[in-house]
PLY file of the C-alpha trace (Angstrom):
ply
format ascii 1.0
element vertex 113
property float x
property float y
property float z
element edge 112
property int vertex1
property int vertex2
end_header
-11.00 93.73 121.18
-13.85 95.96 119.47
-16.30 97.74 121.69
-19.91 96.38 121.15
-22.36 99.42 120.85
-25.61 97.31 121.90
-23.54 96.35 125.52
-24.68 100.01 126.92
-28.34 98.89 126.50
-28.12 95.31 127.24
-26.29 96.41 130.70
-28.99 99.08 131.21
-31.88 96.51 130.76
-30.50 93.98 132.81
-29.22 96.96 135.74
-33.39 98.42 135.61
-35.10 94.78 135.12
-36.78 93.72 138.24
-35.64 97.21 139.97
-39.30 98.96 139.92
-42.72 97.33 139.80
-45.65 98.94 138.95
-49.01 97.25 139.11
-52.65 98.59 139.25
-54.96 96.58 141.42
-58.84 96.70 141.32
-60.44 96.39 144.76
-64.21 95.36 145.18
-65.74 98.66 145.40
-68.50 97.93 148.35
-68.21 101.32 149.47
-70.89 102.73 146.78
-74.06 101.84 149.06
-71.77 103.32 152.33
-71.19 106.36 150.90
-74.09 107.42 148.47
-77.65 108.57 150.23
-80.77 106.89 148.20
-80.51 108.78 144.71
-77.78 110.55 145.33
-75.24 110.68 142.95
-72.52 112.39 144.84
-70.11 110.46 147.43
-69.22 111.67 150.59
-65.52 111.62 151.08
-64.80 114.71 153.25
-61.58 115.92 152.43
-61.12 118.15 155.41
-60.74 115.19 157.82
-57.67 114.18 155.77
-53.92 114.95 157.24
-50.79 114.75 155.66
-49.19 111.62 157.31
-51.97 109.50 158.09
-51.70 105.43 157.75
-53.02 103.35 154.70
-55.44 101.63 157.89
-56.49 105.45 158.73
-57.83 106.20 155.14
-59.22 102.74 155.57
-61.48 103.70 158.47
-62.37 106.67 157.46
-63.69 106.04 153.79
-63.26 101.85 153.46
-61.27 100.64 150.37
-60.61 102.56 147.30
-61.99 101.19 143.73
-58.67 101.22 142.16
-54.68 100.84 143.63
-52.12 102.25 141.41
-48.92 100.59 142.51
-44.89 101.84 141.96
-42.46 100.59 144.29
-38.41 100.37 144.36
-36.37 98.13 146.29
-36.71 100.94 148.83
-39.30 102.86 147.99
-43.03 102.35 147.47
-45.57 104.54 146.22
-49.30 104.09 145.57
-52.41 106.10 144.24
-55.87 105.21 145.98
-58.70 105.97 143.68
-62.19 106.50 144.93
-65.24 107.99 142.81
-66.22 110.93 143.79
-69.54 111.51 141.73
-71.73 108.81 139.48
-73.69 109.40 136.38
-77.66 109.20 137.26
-77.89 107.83 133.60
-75.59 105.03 133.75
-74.03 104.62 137.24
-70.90 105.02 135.83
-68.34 107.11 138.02
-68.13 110.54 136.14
-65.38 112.04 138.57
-62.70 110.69 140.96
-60.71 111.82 143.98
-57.03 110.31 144.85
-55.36 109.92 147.56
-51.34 109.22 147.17
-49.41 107.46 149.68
-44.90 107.12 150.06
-43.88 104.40 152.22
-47.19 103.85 153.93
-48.04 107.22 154.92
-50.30 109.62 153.33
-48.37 112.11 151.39
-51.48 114.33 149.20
-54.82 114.54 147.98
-56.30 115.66 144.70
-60.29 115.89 143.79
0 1
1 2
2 3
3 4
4 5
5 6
6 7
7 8
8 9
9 10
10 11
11 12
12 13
13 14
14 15
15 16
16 17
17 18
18 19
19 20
20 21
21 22
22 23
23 24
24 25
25 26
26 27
27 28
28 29
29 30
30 31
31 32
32 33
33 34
34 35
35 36
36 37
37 38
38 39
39 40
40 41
41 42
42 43
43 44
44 45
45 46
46 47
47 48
48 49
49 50
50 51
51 52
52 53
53 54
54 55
55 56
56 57
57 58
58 59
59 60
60 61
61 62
62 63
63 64
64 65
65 66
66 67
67 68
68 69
69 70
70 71
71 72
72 73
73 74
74 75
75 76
76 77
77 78
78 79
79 80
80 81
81 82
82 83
83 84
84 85
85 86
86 87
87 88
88 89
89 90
90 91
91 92
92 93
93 94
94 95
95 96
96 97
97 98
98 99
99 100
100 101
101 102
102 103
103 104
104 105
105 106
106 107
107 108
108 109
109 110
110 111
111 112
């Protein structure tokens, strides 16, 4: 019987299909007029408030939803990247810088502005 060299990558495909699932999901940003002062352009997520460990429903109540939702999850793990904008352009409106917030199994793992 002769070894077929394609079965290696068929058997990987088929063992890593459907194994991790990454989405990104946009959220209805209605935390612009929260967090921005009348013609301001900066947001005010505090960082300091922030602890390593905190619940998804924490972050919530502290700063409302993010804009964006990066999503990665295993059959056991799940990880996710909150995206909220940090600063808008007073040209355009556009957000010009973001902060993150990344989350492992529910919990609040880091930060980065």
């Amino acid at each position: 019987m002769s070894k077929n060299p394609l079965m290696p990558v068929v058997f990987m495909l088929v063992f890593f299909c459907g194994c991790v699932t990454e989405y990104i999901e946009e959220v209805p940003n209605y935390n612009i007029n929260r967090t921005l002062k009348p013609g301001s352009t900066t947001s005010h997520y505090d960082t300091s408030g922030l602890e390593i460990g905190m619940t998804k429903e924490d972050i919530k109540g502290k700063w409302g939803l993010p804009t964006q939702i990066a999503v990665s999850a295993t059959d056991s793990q799940s990880y996710e990247q909150w995206e909220y904008c940090n600063s808008y352009s007073s040209k355009t409106g556009d957000c010009e810088s973001f902060k993150y917030l990344y989350f492992d199994n529910e919990k609040l793992t880091s930060w980065k502005e």
